[in-house]
C-alpha positions, -999 to +999 in steps of 0.1 A: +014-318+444+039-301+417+048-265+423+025-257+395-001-267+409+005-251+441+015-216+426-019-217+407-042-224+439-025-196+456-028-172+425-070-181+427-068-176+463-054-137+462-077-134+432-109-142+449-101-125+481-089-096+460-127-102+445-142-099+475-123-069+492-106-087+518-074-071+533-050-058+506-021-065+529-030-101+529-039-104+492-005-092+482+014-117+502-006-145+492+002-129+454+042-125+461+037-163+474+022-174+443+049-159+421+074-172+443+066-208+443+060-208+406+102-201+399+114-223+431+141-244+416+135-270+434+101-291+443+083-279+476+068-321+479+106-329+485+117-304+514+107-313+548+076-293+555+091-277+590+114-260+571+088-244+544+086-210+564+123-207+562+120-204+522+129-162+511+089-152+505+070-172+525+064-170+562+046-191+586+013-181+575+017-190+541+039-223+548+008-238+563-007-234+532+014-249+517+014-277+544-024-282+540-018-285+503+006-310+504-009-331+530-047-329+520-052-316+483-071-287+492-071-257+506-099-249+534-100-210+530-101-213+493-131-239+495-153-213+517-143-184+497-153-202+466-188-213+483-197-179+479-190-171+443-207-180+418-189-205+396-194-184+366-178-158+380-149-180+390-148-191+353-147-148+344-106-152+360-093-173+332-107-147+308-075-128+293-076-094+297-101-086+331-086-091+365-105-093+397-112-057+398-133-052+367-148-084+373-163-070+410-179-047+388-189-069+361-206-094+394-214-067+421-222-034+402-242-055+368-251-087+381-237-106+358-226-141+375-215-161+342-195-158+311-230-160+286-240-131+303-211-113+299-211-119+262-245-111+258-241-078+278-210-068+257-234-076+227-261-055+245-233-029+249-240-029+284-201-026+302-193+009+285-218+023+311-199+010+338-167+024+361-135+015+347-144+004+308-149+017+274-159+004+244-122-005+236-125-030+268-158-043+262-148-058+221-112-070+241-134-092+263-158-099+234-132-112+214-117-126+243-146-148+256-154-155+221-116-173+218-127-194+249-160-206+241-141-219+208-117-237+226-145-261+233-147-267+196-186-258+193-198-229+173-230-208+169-244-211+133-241-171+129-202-171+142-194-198+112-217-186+087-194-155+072-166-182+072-188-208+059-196-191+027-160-177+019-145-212+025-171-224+000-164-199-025-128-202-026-135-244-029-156-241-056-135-219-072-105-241-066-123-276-074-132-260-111-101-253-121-092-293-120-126-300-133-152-280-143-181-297-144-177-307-103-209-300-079-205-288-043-231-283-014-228-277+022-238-312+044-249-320+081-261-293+107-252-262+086-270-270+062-300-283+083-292-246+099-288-259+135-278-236+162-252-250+170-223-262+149-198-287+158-184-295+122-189-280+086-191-306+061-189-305+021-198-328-010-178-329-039-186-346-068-164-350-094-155-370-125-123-366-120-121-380-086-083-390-084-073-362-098-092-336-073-082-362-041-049-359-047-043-321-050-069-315-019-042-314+007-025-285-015-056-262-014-042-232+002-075-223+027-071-252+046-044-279+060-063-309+051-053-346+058-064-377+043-088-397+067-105-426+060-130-418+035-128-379+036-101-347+040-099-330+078-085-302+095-090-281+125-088-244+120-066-220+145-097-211+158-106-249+167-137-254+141-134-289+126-142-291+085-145-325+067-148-327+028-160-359+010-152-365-026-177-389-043-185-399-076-204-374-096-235-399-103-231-403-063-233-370-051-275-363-049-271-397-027-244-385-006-257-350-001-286-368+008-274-388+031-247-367+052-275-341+054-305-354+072-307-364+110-298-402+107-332-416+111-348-395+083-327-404+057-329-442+068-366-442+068-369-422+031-339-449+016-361-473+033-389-460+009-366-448-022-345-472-029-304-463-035-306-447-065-287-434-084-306-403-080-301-372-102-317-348-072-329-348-039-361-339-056-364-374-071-356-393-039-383-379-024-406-384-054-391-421-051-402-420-012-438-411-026-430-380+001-437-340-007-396-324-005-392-319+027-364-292+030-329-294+049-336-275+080-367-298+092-350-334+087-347-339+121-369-368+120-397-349+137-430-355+121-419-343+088-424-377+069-459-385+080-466-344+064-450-355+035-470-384+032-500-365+037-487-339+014-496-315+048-461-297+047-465-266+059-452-237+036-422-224+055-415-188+064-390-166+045-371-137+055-389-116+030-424-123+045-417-100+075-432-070+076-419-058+110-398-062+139-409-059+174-389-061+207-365-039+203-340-011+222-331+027+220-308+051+235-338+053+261-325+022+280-295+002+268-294+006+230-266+023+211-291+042+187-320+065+193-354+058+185-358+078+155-325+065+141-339+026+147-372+038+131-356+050+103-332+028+098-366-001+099-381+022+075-355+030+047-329+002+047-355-028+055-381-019+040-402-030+068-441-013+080-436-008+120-413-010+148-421-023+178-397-007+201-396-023+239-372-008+260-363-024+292-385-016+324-384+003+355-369-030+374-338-029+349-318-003+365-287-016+350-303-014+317-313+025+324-352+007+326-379+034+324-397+045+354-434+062+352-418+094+342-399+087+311-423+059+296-443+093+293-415+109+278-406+080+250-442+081+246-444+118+236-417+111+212-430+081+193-463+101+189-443+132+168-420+104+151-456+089+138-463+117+123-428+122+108-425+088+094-463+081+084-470+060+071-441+043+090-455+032+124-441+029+154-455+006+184-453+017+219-443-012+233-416-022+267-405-050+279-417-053+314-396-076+338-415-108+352-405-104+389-401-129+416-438-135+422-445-133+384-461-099+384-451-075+359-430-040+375-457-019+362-487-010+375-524-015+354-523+022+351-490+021+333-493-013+318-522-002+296-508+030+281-487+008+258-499-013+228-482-047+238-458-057+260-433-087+261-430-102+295-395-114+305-376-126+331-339-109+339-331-122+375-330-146+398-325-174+370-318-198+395-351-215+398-361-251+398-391-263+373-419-259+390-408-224+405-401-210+370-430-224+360-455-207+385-437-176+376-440-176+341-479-191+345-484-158+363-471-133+342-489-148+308-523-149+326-515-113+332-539-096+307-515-065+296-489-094+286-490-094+249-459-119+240-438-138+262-403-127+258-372-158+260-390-182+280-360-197+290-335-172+296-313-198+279-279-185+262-266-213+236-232-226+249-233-209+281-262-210+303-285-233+299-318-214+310-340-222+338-360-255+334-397-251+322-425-273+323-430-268+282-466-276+276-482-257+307-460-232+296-475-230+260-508-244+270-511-210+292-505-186+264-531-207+237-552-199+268-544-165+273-537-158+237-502-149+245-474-147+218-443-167+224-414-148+210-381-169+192-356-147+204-333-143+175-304-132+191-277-160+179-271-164+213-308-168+225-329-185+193-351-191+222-381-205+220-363-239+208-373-245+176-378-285+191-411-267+208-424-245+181-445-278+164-464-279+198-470-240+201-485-241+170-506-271+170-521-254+197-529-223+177-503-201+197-488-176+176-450-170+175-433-139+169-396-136+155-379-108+171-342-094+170-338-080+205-321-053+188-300-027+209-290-015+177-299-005+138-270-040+132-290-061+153-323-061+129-303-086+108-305-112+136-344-117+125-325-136+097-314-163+125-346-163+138-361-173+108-338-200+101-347-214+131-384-209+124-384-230+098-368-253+117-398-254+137-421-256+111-434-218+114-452-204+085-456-169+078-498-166+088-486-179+122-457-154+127-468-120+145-445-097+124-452-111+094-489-090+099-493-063+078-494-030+092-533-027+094-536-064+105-510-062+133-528-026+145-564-049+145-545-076+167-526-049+191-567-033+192-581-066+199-557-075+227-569-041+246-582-046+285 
């Protein structure tokens, strides 16, 4: 075992012990050790291990350590320390910038046991609250943990998007200069808008191929490289890009092609032919199929729809007429209630807000006991009157305990006019016990939409399994809403399930999760993946106007 390796052990021991308050004395010698070791100018393997505690620094305790390192690979303390933390929290020490202290606030004081939950609470502006940080310290560790889960090389559609559109500006511009009458378009998962990116792609068709392949590695946005049949790079950030440059009469073919999931576009060639094509339009016309757009070639059912000419006619941004599930000043949002409202009102354009902030059980979140859901609801009822006819909802979203009962009681429960039912802790369940939980809580007649089923956060947690068709089976049952979170982080339901909710006549409801007026803008996330799933607007809860979503709250009344 290298000194390295050594010096780094010892550095997570004092950090864990440091994590869980054991004796400062002892945490600072095993620190001094660690810092010792690392700038020994000779290798510790090669000295003869009785003479270890002899070495400026490190005394007997510490030598057999070191002994047990050298001899066995491990370390017994450190393996029992680590068996109680939480391997998330582990992973919180190689974030730059937070040391052991703030994370035994971040674990013991929150109860937040992994990096996706940190993110999402800095996005949640959850850590100014807390002892020891400011809004300075919670964007450091934002941007911080935001380095690290790029490292990995995988992206969330809404961190690339901004990028994605100024890269293919400055191409298009650039490509026209050497000829003007190129084509672009965006290929792959970004343009299918998955939720998850692990490489932007982009056609070019030209006429003057030669000319444009040969100055590619010159444009000044990117270091591109010649591959095999296309240009790379690999931005600082770790985000792969690949362009292809085809023949103009090629490039409705190849757009084609490096778009759709691999088994669409082999079954509609199978049907079309190869071409040449002068749209995507006419391949499918070829294919005797309906278009099918980007975002639902996944090689789902879409073909046999097409066939059928049974598409459904997607939802669009523009077809929402309100946003629901939603956070104020009253729990953990950054603006008031009024502010949200009229931001809703006056910059969106939208009908009603559905404001939900977090329940009695969220103390964290500054959740609302008996007293002040009175309060809120005091205020909501002169806001209605300021903003009419600008509604807003009284709505919370009540935590799904342990047993799946809500933390309200009836009493409470049915002063509001829906409520999303979540679940916020104990995440570690297995399928059937997250199942039974969430069973409960949807045959729970106050629970009007079933908020995140999965708890999942994309490229961190994975969510706590589910048993999908009880799940969605229950609320067709129940006449539950299923909510597609559309956090960027969330987009939870998966659209992969949506098809299945709907078939079975459950209605879906695209909701921000905003804990601020920026977070409204998530619905357009939320949508994208809605499409995905096949969603159209009649199914989609917030896409009611005012008087019809007011007949459904009315309806749904115990």
């Amino acid at each position: 075992m290298e000194n390295k390796t050594i010096a780094r052990t010892l550095r997570l021991l004092s950090q864990l012990m440091e994590l869980h308050e054991e004796n400062p004395f002892k945490i600072k010698s095993v620190a001094n050790a660690y810092f010792k070791v690392d700038k020994l100018p000779f290798a510790l393997k090669d000295k003869p291990l009785d003479e270890l505690d002899k070495i400026e620094g490190i005394g007997k305790g510490l030598a057999s350590k070191i002994i047990e390192l050298l001899q066995t690979g491990e370390l017994k303390e450190l393996n029992e320390i680590l068996e109680k933390t939480p391997e998330g929290v582990v992973e919180m020490l190689a974030i730059k910038g937070i040391g052991p202290k703030k994370i035994f606030i971040i674990w013991r004081t929150l109860g937040i046991e992994s990096i996706g939950e940190l993110y999402y609470a800095c996005n949640e502006n959850r850590l100014i609250e807390a002892k020891g940080f400011g809004l300075k310290t919670q964007e450091e560790i934002k941007n911080a943990i935001e380095f690290k889960l790029a490292a990995n090389g995988r992206f969330l559609y809404a961190q690339v998007e901004g990028f994605a559109k100024t890269l293919f500006t400055q191409l298009a511009d650039w490509t026209g200069k050497i000829d003007n009458s190129a084509i672009l378009g965006f290929t792959g998962q970004y343009r299918r808008a998955c939720e998850i990116i692990d490489e932007l792609e982009i056609v070019i068709g030209a006429e003057q191929i030669d000319a444009l392949k040969q100055n590619l590695p010159a444009f000044e946005a990117l270091s591109l490289i010649e591959a095999e049949n296309s240009f790379i790079c690999t931005t600082e950030a770790g985000f792969r890009i690949k362009i292809y440059v085809v023949e103009k009469a090629e490039f409705y073919l190849q757009w084609f092609k490096r778009t759709g999931n691999a088994e669409h576009v082999e079954q509609v060639l199978a049907l079309a032919g190869n071409g040449p094509f002068t749209s995507e339009e006419e391949i499918y016309s070829k294919a005797g199929l309906s278009f099918i757009v980007p975002e639902l070639r996944e090689d789902f059912d879409e073909i046999e729809l097409a066939k059928a000419d049974k598409l459904p006619t997607l939802i669009q941004y523009e077809d929402l007429k309100g946003s629901l599930h939603n956070h104020s000043t009253w729990s953990d949002g950054v603006h008031t209630l009024e502010q949200m409202a009229v931001y809703c009102k006056e910059n969106l354009n939208l009908q009603y807000l559905g404001i939900c902030d977090h329940s009695k059980t969220a103390v964290y979140a500054k959740g609302l006991n008996e007293q002040r859901v009175f309060g809120q609801h005091q205020e909501i009822d002169e806001l209605n009157k300021k903003l009419a006819p600008f509604k807003i909802f009284k709505g919370i979203e009540s935590d799904i305990l342990s047993d799946g009962s809500l933390d309200y009681s009836d009493d409470i429960l049915k002063t509001f006019d829906f409520v999303v039912a979540s679940v916020h802790s104990n995440l570690r369940m297995d399928e059937a016990k997250a199942t039974a939980r969430l069973l409960k809580a949807i045959e729970n007649p106050y629970t009007t939409i079933l908020g995140h089923p999965t708890g999942r956060l994309l490229l961190s947690r994975a969510g706590y399994p589910i048993d999908y068709k009880k799940i969605i089976d229950a609320c067709a049952a129940n006449k539950v809403v299923i909510e597609i979170n559309a956090n960027p982080l969330r987009l939870d339901l998966d659209w992969r399930w949506h098809r299945y909710a709907l078939e079975k006549g459950v209605l879906l409801s695209v909701n921000p999760d905003a804990h601020r007026t920026e977070g409204f803008h998530d619905m357009h996330y939320g949508i994208l993946v809605a499409r995905k799933g096949g969603l159209s607007a009649d199914k989609c809860l917030n896409a009611f106007s005012l008087e019809e979503i007011t007949a459904y709250f009315n309806s749904r009344k115990v």
